[in-house]
N, C-alpha and C positions, 0 to 999 in steps of 0.2 A: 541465489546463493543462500546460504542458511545462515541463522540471525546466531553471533557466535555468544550471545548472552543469554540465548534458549532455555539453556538450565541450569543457569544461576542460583536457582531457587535448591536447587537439591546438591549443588558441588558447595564443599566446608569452605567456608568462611576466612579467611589466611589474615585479619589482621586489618582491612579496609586500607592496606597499602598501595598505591600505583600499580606498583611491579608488585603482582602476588605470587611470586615464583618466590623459591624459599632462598634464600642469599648461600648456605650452609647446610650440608645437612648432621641434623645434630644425634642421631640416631647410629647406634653401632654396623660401620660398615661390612661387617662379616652377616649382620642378623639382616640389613636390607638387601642386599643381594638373595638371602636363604631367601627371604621375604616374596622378592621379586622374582625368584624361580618356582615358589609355590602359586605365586597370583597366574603369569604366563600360564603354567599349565591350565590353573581352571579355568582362565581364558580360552585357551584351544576347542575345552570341553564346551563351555558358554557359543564359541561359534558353531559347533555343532549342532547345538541346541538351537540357534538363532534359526538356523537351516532347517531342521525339520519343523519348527513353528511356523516359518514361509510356507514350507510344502502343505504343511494343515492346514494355511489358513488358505490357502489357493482352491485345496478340496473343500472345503467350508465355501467358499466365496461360488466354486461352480455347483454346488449342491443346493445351496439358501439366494438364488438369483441373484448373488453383488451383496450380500449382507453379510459384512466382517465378526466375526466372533470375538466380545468384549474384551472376554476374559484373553483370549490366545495376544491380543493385541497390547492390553496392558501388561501382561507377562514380559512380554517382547520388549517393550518400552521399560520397564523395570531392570530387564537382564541389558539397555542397552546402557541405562544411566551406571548401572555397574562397571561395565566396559572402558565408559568415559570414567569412571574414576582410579578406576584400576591401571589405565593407560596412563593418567596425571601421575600415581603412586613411581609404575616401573621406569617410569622413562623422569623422575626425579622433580618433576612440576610441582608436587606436594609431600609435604611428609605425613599424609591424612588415609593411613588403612583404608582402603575399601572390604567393605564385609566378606568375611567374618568377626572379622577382629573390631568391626565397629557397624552400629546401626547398619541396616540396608532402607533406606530410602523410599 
């Protein structure tokens, strides 16, 4: 099972409350729905993207004997911590932009 503390280190900070889920949200609800119908799509684009990074890295992995390509790897892990924050923002866990609107990680 996966450690749900994993990346801790890169998701915002809420407070060092118990419950870091936000009680309220305090932000105009006309502008976080627009918000969350702009992140969903470039999520769609981002799983797209995840997909062909797989596909590349699979040709890389059968080309170089089992040797994963750095770069294509931390790309991946980059676009997934995006995902996790992006899916905290839509679905109301955080009131914390994921990039563009704020640092990317």
């Amino acid at each position: 099972m996966a450690d749900p503390n994993e990346f801790d280190h890169v998701m915002p900070d809420l407070g060092g409350a118990t419950d870091k889920r936000p009680k309220e949200i305090t932000e105009n609800i006309g502008a976080r729905i627009l918000y969350s119908i702009i992140i969903w799509i470039m999520m769609s684009f981002a799983s797209t993207i995840i997909g062909l990074l797989a596909v590349l890295q699979g040709i890389v992995l059968l080309t170089t004997g089992k040797k994963p390509n750095g770069r294509i790897a931390s790309v991946g892990t980059d676009i997934g911590i995006w995902f996790a924050k992006s899916t905290r923002y839509i679905t109301a866990d955080s009131e914390v932009k994921p990039w563009p609107w704020t640092e990317l990680d």
